[in-house]
C-alpha beads as a LAMMPS data file, in Angstrom:
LAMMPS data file: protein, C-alpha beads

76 atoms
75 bonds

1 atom types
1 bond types

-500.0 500.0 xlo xhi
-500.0 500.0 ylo yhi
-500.0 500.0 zlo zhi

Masses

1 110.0

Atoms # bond

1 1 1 347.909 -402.106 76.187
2 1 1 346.415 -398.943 74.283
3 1 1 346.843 -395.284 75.429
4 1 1 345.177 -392.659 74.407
5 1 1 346.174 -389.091 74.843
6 1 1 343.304 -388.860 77.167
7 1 1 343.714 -390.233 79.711
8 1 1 346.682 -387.828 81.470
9 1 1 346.201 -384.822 82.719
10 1 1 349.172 -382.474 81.366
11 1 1 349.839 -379.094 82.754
12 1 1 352.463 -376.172 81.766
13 1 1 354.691 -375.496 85.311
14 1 1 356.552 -372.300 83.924
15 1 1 358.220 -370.960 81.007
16 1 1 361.648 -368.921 81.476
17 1 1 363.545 -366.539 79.379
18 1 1 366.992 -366.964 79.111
19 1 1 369.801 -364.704 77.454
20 1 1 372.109 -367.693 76.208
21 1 1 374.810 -365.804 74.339
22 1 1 375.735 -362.504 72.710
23 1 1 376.281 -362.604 68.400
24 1 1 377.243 -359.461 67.572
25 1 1 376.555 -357.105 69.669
26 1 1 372.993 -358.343 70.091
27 1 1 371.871 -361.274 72.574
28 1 1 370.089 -363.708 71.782
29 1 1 367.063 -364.703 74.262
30 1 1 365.631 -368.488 74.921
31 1 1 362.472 -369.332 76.518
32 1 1 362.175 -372.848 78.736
33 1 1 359.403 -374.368 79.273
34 1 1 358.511 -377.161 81.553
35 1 1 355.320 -379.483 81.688
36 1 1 354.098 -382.258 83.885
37 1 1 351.888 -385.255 82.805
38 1 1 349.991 -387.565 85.489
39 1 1 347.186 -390.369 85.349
40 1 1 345.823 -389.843 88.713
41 1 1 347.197 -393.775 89.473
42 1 1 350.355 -392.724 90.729
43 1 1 352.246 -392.359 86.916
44 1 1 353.794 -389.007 86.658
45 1 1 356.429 -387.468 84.081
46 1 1 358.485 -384.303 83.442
47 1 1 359.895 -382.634 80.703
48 1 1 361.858 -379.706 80.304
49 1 1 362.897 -378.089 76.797
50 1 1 364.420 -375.140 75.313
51 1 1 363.527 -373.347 72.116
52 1 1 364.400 -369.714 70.505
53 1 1 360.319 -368.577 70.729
54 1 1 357.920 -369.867 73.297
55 1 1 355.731 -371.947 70.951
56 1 1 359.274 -374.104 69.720
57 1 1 359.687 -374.508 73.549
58 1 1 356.097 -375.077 74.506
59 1 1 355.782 -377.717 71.472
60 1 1 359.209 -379.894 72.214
61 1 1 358.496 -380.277 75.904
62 1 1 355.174 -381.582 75.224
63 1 1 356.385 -383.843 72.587
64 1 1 359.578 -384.950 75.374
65 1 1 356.752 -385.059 78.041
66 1 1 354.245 -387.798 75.703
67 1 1 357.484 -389.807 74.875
68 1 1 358.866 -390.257 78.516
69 1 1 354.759 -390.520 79.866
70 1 1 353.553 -393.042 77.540
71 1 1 357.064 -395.532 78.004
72 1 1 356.226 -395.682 81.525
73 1 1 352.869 -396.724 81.055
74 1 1 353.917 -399.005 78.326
75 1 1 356.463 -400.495 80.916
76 1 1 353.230 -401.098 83.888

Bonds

1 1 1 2
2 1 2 3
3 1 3 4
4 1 4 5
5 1 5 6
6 1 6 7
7 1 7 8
8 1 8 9
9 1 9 10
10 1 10 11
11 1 11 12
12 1 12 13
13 1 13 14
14 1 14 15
15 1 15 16
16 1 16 17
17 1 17 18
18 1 18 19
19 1 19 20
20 1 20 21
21 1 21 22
22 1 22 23
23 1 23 24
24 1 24 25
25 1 25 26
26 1 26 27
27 1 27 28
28 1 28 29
29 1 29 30
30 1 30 31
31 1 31 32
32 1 32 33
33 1 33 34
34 1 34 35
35 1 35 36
36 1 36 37
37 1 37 38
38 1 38 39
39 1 39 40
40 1 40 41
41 1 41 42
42 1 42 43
43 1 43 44
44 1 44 45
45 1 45 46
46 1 46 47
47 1 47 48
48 1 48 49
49 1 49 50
50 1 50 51
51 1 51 52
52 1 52 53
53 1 53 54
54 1 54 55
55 1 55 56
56 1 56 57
57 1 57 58
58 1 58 59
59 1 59 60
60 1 60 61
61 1 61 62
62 1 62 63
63 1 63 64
64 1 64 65
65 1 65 66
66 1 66 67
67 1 67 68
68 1 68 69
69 1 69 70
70 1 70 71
71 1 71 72
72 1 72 73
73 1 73 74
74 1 74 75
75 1 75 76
């Protein structure tokens, strides 16, 4: 069975900022994001992912999202 990246509809849910830890005096923020992924067939996937700048986060969330998304289908 062949997928192709278009045929999911994905969609960013929210991104968060987090303060994770102090280093010296300064702290240290992280950003969250989660994204959902669906088929309209009744398929749909999660992914949640932290990352020191909202791009790192955006980009490994998507990247969790396609993994756990196109092993289900895979599994059908």
């Amino acid at each position: 069975m062949q997928v192709s990246s278009s045929c999911c509809q994905k969609e960013l849910i929210d991104i968060e900022e987090l303060t994770t830890f102090c280093k010296k005096g300064a702290q240290v923020v992280a950003y969250t994001a989660i994204f959902s992924c669906g088929n309209y067939q009744g398929v749909a996937r999660l992914a949640k992912a932290k990352g020191l700048a909202v791009p790192i986060a955006h980009k490994k969330a998507v990247k969790k999202m396609r993994c756990r998304f196109f092993h289900k289908l895979m599994a059908l």
